[in-house]
Residue, then its C-alpha position, 0 to 999 in steps of 0.5 A: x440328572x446326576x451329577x458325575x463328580x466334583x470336577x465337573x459341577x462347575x459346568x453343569x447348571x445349579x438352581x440359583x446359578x445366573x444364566x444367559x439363554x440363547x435363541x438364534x442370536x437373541x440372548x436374555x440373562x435370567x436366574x434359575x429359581x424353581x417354578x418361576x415362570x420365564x418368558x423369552x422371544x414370545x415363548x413362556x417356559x420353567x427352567x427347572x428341568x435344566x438344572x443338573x444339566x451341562x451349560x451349553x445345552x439346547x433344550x426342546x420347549x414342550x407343553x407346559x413350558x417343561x425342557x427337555x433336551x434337544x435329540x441329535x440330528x440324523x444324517x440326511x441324503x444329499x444332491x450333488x447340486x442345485x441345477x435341476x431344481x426348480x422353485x415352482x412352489x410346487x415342492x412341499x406337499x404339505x399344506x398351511x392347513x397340514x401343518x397347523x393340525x400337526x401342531x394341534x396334534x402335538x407334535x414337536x418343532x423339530x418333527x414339523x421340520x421332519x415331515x416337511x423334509x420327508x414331503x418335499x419333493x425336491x429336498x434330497x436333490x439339494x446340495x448339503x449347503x442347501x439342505x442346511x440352509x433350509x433347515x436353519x430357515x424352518x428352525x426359526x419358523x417351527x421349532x421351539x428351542x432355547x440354548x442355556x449358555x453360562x455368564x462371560x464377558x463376551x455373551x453379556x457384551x453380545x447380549x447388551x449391544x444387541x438389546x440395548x446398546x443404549x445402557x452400555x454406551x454402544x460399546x462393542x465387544x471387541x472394543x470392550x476386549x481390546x480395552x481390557x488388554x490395554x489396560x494391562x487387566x491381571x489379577x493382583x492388581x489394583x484398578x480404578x473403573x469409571x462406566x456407566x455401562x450398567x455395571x458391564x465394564x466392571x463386570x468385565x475387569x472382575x471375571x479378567x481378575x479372577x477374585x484377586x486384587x482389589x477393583x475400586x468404581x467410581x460411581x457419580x450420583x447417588x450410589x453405584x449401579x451394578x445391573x450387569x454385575x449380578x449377571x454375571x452370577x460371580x462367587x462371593x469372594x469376587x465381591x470382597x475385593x470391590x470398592x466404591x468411592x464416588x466421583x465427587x469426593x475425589x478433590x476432598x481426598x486428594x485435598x486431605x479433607x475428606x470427612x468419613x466419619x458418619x453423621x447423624x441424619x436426624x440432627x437439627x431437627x426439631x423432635x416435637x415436629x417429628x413427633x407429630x408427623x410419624x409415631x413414635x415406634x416408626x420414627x425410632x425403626x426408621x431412624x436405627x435404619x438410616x444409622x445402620x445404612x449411614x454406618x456401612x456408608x461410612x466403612x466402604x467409603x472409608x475402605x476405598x478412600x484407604x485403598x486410593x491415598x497411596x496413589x499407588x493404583x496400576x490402571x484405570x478404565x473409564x466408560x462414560x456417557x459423561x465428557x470424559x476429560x475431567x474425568x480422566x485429569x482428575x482420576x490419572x492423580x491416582x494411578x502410579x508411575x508407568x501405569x496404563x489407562x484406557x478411555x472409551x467414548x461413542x464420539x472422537x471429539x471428546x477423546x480428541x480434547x482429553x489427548x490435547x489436554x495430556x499434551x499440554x499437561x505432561x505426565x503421559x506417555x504413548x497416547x494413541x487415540x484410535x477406532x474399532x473396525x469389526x466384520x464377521x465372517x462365515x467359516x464353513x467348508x468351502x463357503x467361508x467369506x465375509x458377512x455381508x452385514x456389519x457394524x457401523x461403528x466401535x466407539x473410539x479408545x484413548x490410551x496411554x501410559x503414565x510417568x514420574x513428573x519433576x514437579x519442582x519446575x514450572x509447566x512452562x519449563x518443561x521443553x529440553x534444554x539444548x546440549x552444551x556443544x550445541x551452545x557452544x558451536x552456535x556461539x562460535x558461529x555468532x562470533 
C-alpha cells in the first residue's frame, strides 16, 4: 500500500513497529516481524499484510492466516419495533448442518452472518437496536476479526488489567491516569518511579513526558524489569532520558559512601582452580564479558546516582507489590521543596501507615488519601445507561506535597508557639 506522505507515516503500520491487536475487549501486544506466525484467542495468522496500513484498522482473517482489510457494511432495512416478533426457534432457516458447509465452502465470517440475515424470517421486522444486537452477537461466533491498534498508556493498562491484573498490582487505568495527574507528570521534569508493575508505570510517565526531561527507576532486586516498556514500541530518544538506581544503594548515597567504581569480579580467586574448571580461551571470553557488563553497570549507576545528589528531583510514583512506607520515607529525601508524589497500594491499611508516618515526621503537606470509583456507561442514541457490570475495586492513592523543614529545631519542637498577646492576656487573667 503506498504511503501518501511524510505527514501521515506516523499513523500508518511499520515492520518492526509494536503493536496492540484488538479482538472484542480482548488485547495482546505483538510486533510485527515478517513471516512470524502470531496466534490470538485461538486464531493463527501473519501480520505482514498490515504493514503500510493505517492503525486502528480492522482486518478480516482469511486461509492461510493472510489479513485483509474488513469491507464496510451495508445499510440494512429496519422494523419500527420488536412487538410481532415471536422467538419460536423457527426464524433462521439455515441449519447447523447449512452453516458448516458454508464454512467448508470457504466463505468469509462476515458472509456466514450475511446469509443468516437474508435467511432470517424475522430480521428486517426487528428495530435497528435489535438488528445490531444481533449482529454483534454473530460477529463473536463466525467472524474472524482482529483490530491493530497503536501502543497508549491506556490500551496497555486496559490489556494488563484484563490479562493479568496480577503483574500490575490490579492497578486500573483510571487510577493509573489519575496518578499521573497527581504527580504533576510534564515533560522537563525530573521523576522518580518506584513499581513493580511490569515496566507499566514507567512506560506510562515516559509517553505523558514525551522524550524529555529525565525518569530515574528505582528498581529492588537484581535489575530493573521493563516488559511493559518495550510495549510500547518508544523511539530511541525516549530511552536516552531513562535512569536506573537500585533501592538498596539509596542509605549509601544519601550517606556519601557510595562506591561506583567497578570491581573486578574474578578477585580473590585462586587461577590454578579456574584453570581447572574451564579452559582457558573460555575463561578469558567470560571474563572480558563480565568487565564489559560490570563497566556499563558502573556508568548507569554512576549516571542516576548523579542525577539523584542534588535532591532536587520534582516528583515521584511509587506502584509496589512491596509495603510502601520505607519506600516512600526513604525516596521523599530526594524530591525537592513543593514537589508532589503519589502512592498506589491494593490495600488501604498500608497507605494508612505511611499517612500516619508523614504526620509525625513533618515535611508533607496536603495528604490525602483516597479510593477510585469507576462504572462504564453505554452512550447510544436513545439507549444510553449505566453498564450493569462493573469493577469492584481501584486500589487506594496516597498524595501529597513536599515542603522546606527547619532542621535546626528538635522534632519534638515543632507545635506553633502561641502569639505574644495571647500570653499576655492569659498572664493577666492569672493575676
Amino acid at each position: 500500500m503506498a504511503d501518501n506522505g511524510d505527514e501521515d507515516a506516523q499513523y500508518r503500520i511499520k515492520e518492526g513497529d509494536y503493536v496492540v491487536l484488538k479482538r472484542g475487549d480482548i488485547f495482546k501486544a505483538v510486533q510485527i516481524q515478517p513471516k512470524k506466525k502470531v496466534v490470538f484467542e485461538k486464531q493463527w495468522f501473519f501480520l505482514d499484510n498490515a504493514v503500510g496500513h493505517l492503525y486502528s484498522t480492522t482486518f478480516e482473517i482469511v486461509s492461510g492466516g493472510t489479513l485483509q482489510p474488513q469491507r464496510p457494511k451495508n445499510a440494512k432495512e429496519a422494523g419500527t419495533d420488536n412487538r410481532n416478533i415471536v422467538d419460536d426457534g423457527k426464524s433462521q432457516k439455515l441449519t447447523r448442518e447449512d452453516i458448516e458447509t458454508l464454512k467448508e465452502q470457504g466463505l468469509k465470517g462476515q458472509e456466514i452472518i450475511q446469509q443468516l440475515i437474508e435467511n432470517s424470517t424475522t430480521f428486517r421486522d426487528k428495530t435497528e437496536f435489535a438488528q445490531e444486537k444481533y449482529i454483534k452477537k454473530k460477529k463473536k461466533k463466525y467472524e474472524n476479526i482482529v483490530t491493530i491498534l497503536k501502543p497508549s498508556c491506556r490500551i496497555m493498562a486496559m490489556m494488563y488489567h484484563g490479562r493479568e491484573p496480577g503483574k500490575i498490582c490490579h492497578l486500573r487505568y483510571d487510577t493509573l491516569a489519575q496518578m499521573l495527574t497527581l504527580a504533576n507528570i510534564h515533560a522537563g521534569s525530573k521523576v522518580l518511579v518506584f513499581e513493580t508493575c511490569a515496566g507499566l508505570v514507567l512506560g506510562a510517565v515516559m509517553e505523558r513526558m514525551g522524550g524529555y526531561g529525565s525518569v530515574i527507576q528505582m528498581y529492588p532486586g537484581g535489575g530493573p524489569v521493563r516488559a511493559g516498556v518495550e510495549s510500547f514500541g518508544f523511539p530511541t530518544h525516549f530511552h536516552d532520558m531513562l535512569h536506573e538506581f537500585p533501592i538498596c544503594h539509596v542509605n549509601a548515597l544519601l550517606a556519601g559512601t557510595l562506591d561506583t567504581t567497578a570491581k573486578d569480579p574474578n578477585a580473590g580467586r585462586n587461577p590454578v582452580v579456574m584453570k581447572q574448571l574451564m579452559s582457558l580461551l573460555f575463561f578469558f571470553l567470560k571474563a572480558q564479558e563480565k568487565k564489559v557488563k560490570m563497566e556499563e553497570k558502573r556508568k548507569k549507576l554512576a549516571a542516576a546516582a548523579a542525577q539523584l545528589e542534588g535532591q532536587n528531583a520534582d516528583g515521584l510514583v511509587i506502584a509496589s507489590r512491596f509495603h510502601p512506607c520505607p519506600v516512600l520515607i526513604g525516596l521523599l529525601k530526594f524530591l525537592a521543596p513543593s514537589r508532589p508524589f503519589v502512592v498506589y497500594s491494593q490495600y488501604k491499611e498500608a497507605l494508612i501507615e505511611c499517612y500516619t508516618k508523614l504526620k509525625e515526621q513533618g515535611g508533607t503537606v496536603n495528604l490525602r488519601l483516597t479510593d477510585t470509583w469507576l462504572r462504564h456507561y453505554q452512550v447510544l442514541p436513545n439507549r444510553t445507561h449505566p453498564v450493569l457490570l462493573m469493577s469492584g475495586g481501584g486500589g487506594y492513592l496516597l498524595s501529597g506535597t513536599t515542603v522546606a523543614t527547619d532542621n535546626s529545631k528538635p522534632a519534638g519542637s515543632q507545635r506553633a508557639e502561641e502569639p505574644a498577646s495571647k500570653r499576655l492576656k492569659l498572664t493577666d487573667t492569672e493575676g
